[in-house]
N, C-alpha and C positions, 0 to 999 in steps of 0.2 A: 504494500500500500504506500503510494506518496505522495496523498490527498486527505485530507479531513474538513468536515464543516459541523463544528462542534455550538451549541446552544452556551454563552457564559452567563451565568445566571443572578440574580440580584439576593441582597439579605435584607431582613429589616432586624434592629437590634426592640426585642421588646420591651426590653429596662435599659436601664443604664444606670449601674450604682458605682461611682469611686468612692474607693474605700482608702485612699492615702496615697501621698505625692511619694514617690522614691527617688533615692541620693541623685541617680539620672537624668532626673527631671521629668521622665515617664509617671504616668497616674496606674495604680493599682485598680480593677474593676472587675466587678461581676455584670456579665450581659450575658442573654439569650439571644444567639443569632439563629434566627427562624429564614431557612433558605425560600424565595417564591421562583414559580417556573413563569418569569418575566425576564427578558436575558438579553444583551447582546449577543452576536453571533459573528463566528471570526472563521476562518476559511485559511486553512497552512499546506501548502504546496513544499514540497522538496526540493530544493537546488542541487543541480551538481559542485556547484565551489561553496565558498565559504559565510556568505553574504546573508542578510537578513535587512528584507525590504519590507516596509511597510504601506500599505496601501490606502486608499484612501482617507488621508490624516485629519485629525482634526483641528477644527481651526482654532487659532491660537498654541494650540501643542506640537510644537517640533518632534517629530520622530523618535529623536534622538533621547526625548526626555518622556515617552509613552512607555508605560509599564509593561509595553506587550516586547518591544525591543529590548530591553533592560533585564526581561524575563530571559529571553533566548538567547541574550550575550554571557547572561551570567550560568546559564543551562549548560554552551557552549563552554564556556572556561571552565566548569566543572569538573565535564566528560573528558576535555583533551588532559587535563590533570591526572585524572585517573585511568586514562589511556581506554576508556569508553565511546564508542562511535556517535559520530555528531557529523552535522551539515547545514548548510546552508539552506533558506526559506523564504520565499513569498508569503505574507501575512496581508490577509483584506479582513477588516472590520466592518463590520454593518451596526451603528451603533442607534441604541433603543435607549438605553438608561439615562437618565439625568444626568451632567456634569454636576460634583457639588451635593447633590441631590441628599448623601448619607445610606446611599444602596451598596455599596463595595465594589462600581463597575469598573474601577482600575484594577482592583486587587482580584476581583472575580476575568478580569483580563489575562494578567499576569501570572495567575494559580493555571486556567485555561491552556495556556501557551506552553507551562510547564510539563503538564499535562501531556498535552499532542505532543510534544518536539520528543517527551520521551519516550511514548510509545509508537513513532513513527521512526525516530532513529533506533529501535531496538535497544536502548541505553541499559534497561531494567533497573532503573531506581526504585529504591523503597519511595512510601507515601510520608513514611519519618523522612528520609533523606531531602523529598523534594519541598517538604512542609518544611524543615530546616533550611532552604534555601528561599523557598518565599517567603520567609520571615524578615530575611536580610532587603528585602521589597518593601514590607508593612506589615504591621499589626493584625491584618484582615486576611491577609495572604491564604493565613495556615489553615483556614476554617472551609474556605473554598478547594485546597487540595485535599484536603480528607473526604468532603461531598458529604455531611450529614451537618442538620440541625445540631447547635452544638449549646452547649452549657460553659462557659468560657469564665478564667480569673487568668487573673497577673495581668498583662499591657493587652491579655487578647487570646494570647496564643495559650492557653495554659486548656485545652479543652475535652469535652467528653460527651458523646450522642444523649441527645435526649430526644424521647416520643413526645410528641407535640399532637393533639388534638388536630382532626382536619379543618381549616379555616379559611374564608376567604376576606380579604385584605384591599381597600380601597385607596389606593396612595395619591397623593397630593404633592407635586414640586410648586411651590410658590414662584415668585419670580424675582427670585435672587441666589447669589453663590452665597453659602458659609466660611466662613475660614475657620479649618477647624482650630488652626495654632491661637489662634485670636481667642477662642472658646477656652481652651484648655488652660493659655494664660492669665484669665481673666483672675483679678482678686479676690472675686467675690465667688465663684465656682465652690461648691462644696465637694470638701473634700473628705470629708469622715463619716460618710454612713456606714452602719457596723454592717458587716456581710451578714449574708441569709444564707438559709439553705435549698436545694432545689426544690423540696414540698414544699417548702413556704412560699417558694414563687409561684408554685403549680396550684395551690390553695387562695391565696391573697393578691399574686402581681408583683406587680415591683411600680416604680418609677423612673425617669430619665433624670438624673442632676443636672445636665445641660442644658436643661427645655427653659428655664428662668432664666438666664443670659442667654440665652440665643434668642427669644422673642424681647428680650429690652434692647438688644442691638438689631436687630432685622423682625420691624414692624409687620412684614408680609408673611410672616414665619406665623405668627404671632393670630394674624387675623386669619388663615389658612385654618389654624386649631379651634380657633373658638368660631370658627361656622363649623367644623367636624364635630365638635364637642355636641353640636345640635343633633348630630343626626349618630351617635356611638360615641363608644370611649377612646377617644384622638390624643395620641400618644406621638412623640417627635423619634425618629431614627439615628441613632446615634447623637452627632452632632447637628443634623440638620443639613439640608434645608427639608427634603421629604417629610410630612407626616401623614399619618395611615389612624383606620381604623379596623378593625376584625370583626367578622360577620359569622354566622353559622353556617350560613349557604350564600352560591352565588348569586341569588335572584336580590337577595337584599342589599349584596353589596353594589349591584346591578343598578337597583332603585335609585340608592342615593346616589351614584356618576352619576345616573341621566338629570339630579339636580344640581350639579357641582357649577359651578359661575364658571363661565368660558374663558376666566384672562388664566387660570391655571391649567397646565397639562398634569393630566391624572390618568390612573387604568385599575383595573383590578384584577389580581392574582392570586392564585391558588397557591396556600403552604405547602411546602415540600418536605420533607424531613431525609432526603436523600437527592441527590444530585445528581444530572442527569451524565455527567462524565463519570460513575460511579464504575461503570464496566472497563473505560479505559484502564482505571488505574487495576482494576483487578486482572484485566486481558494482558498489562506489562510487566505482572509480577510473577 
């Protein structure tokens, strides 16, 4: 095979608790990343030399600095280290996700990329080894290479499957980017919630700490929730800008898009609790 056209899939975080700043400067947290089958979708061709092109870029983002390159140069440096076969790739992206949004569509890029290039060059990494290397990517990386709903501590990466009820999920991008550094730096961000345990979120919920600085810096965030708040329990992703709400079925979560005000792009997506690259990684090991 020296073709793939793989689905990269979105998360939504359904808490967000930090639980304390470390010596790093990294935040310690507990979240729930709940995978939906709403995705970009990327397309990786084979080269014979050594080259890794990227195809239809996006605007404002240089190549050079796209998580999907970045993925397969550092895939590529890997393999030639350890004297594991590698090659060169044409990459087209078809991108569906929000920039900004708080879905993980870089990291769910770059986990993607990891993914294909290793089960098409025949490499056979472990899903340790390459969750190890998309680490060195982002905090989000690792949870998109394993391909399961996760239960997540430390900066992210600390994670473990969990069964999540079937739900459907009605997302909201406002119209505006987040920064997350902006958020994380803030003063006033809490930073000491005492950790939970997974019944207690599966009983009670949790909360986002970021959702209060993020809607006093970006008004759009802000008013996005509190018309969600009317129609479900509108909860912010991460850091923002996306917020969602969870439905039992899709006819309800259906309803309320067809009332969503037209200056926001929205969709609604079915929970996943597994990943649709799940066979890849099991087909290269």
């Amino acid at each position: 095979m020296v073709s793939l056209t793989l689905a990269s899939p979105a998360k939504l975080n359904l808490f967000l608790h930090i639980t304390g700043r470390r010596e790093d400067g990294y935040h310690n947290l507990q979240t729930v990343f709940q995978l939906i089958d709403y995705n970009d979708e990327i397309n990786i061709s084979l080269r014979d030399d050594s080259l890794f092109k990227l195809h239809h870029d996006i605007p404002g983002l240089p190549s050079s600095d796209n998580l999907i390159i970045k993925a397969a140069q550092l895939l590529n440096e890997h393999c030639t280290k350890h004297n594991k076969p590698s090659y060169g790739a044409d990459i087209s992206l078809t991108k569906r996700l929000p920039m900004g949004g708080g879905l993980g569509g870089g990291s769910s890029n770059a986990a993607t990329t990891l993914i294909a290039l290793n089960y098409l060059w025949g490499s056979n990494l472990s899903t340790d080894e390459l969750a190890k290397l998309g680490l060195t990517l982002g905090a989000d990386v690792p949870v998109f290479v394993r391909g399961y709903s996760a239960w997540a501590e430390g900066i992210g990466e600390k994670l473990r499957p969990i069964e999540l009820p079937e739900s459907w999920y009605l997302v909201i991008k406002p119209n505006c980017h987040v920064a997350t550094a902006k958020i994380f730096s803030n003063q006033e961000l809490t930073r000491d919630t005492a950790a939970i345990k997974v019944a207690t979120f599966l009983e009670q919920g949790g909360h986002n700490d970021c959702e209060n600085i993020v809607c006093q810096h970006y008004p759009e965030v802000r008013k996005a929730l509190q018309w969600l708040h009317k129609h479900g329990n509108a909860r912010l992703t991460g850091t923002g800008a996306c917020v969602f709400a969870s439905y039992t079925d899709q006819q309800k979560a259906l309803a309320v898009l067809d009332n969503t005000p037209t200056e926001w792009e929205c969709f609604v997506a079915k929970g996943m609790n597994h990943s649709p690259l799940h066979h890849l990684l099991r087909d290269s090991q």
